[in-house]
C-alpha positions as CSV (number, residue, x, y, z in Angstrom):
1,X,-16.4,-14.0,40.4
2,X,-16.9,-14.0,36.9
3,X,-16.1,-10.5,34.7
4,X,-17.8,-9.4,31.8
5,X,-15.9,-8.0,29.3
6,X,-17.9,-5.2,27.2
7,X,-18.0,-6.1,23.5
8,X,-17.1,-3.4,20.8
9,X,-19.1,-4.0,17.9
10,X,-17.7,-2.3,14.7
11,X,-20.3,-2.7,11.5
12,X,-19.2,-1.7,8.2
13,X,-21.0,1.9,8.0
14,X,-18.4,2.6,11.2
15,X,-15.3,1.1,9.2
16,X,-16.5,3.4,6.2
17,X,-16.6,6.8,8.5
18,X,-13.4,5.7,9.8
19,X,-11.4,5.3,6.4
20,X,-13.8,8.5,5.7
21,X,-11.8,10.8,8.0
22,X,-8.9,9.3,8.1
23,X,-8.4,9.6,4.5
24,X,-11.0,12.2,3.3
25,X,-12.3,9.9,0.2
26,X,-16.2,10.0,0.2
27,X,-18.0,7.6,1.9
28,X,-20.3,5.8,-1.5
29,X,-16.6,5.7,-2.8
30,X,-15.5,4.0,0.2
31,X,-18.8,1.6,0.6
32,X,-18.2,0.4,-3.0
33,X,-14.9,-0.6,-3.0
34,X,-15.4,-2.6,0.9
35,X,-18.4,-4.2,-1.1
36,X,-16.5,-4.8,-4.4
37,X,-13.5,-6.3,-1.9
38,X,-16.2,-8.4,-0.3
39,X,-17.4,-9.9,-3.8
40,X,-14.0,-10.4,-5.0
41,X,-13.1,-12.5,-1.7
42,X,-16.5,-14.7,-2.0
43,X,-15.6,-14.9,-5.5
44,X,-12.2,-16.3,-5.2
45,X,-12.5,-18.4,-2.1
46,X,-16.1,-19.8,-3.8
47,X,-14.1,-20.9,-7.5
48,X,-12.4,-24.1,-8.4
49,X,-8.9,-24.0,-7.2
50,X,-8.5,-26.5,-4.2
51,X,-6.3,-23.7,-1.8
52,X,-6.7,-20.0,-1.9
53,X,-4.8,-17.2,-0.3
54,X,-6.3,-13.5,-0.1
55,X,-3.7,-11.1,1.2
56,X,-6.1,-8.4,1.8
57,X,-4.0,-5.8,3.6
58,X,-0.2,-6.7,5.3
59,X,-0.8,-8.9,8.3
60,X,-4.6,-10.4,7.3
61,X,-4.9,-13.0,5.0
62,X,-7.6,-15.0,4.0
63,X,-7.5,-18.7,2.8
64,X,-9.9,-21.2,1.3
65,X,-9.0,-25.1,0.8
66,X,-10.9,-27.7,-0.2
67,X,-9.9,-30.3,2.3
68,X,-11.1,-34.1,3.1
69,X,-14.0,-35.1,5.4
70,X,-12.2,-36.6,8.1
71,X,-9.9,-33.4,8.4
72,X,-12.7,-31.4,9.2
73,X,-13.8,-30.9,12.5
74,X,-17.6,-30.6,11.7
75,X,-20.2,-32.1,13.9
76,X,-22.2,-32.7,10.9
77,X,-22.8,-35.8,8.9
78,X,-20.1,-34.9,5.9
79,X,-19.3,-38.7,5.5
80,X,-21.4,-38.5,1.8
81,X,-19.2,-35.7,0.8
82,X,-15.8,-35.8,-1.3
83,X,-15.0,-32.4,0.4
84,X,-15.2,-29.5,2.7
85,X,-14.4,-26.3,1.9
86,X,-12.6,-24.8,4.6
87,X,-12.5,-20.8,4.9
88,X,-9.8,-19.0,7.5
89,X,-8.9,-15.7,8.3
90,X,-5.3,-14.8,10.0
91,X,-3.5,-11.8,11.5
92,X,0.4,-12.5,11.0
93,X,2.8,-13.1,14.1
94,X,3.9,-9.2,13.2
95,X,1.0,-7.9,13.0
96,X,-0.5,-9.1,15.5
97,X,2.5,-7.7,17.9
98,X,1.8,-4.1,16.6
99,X,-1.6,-4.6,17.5
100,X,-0.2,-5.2,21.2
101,X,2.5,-3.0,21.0
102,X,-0.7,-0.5,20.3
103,X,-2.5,-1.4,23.2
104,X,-0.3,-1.8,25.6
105,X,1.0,1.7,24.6
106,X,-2.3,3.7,24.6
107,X,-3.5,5.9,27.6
108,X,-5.5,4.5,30.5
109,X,-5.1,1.1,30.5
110,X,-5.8,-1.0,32.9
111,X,-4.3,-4.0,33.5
112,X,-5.6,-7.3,33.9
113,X,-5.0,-10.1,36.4
């Protein structure tokens, strides 16, 4: 029997109405700084430098390496390239744990088996 899970999607108008009332700044304020942050992060993980780290808030970082064909696991014919750039995003361990701490904490949950 298989279960299908319901997907939440968030887009970024929800994320700006969320920061909206959680913090009271106007929302244009709000949109142009998320759209600033996402030209800053194409910015730096697009430049030069062979390894990138963003640390966009405590517990998410963002990383961009230039890293060798035959370390990538592309299905792609990259054997004419010198290198692929490689772009990762990561919750920390700590993080990560207050997400679950979060969840397993909030009202009517139930569990799975």
């Amino acid at each position: 029997m298989n279960i299908r899970e319901a997907k939440k999607y968030y887009n970024q108008k929800n994320v700006i109405y969320e920061i909206h009332h959680k913090t009271g700044c106007p929302v244009n304020d709000i949109a142009k700084i998320l759209n600033s942050l996402g030209d800053v992060v194409k910015d730096k993980c697009s430049g030069l430098d062979d390894y990138v780290e963003i640390k966009l808030f405590p517990g998410l970082k963002v990383t961009s390496r230039h890293i060798p064909p035959q370390e990538s696991k592309s299905n792609l014919d990259i054997s004419g390239c010198s290198f692929i750039l490689s772009l990762n995003a990561a919750f920390s361990d700590y993080y990560k744990q207050e997400i679950r701490d979060l969840h397993g904490t909030a009202p009517n949950l139930t569990q799975r088996r």
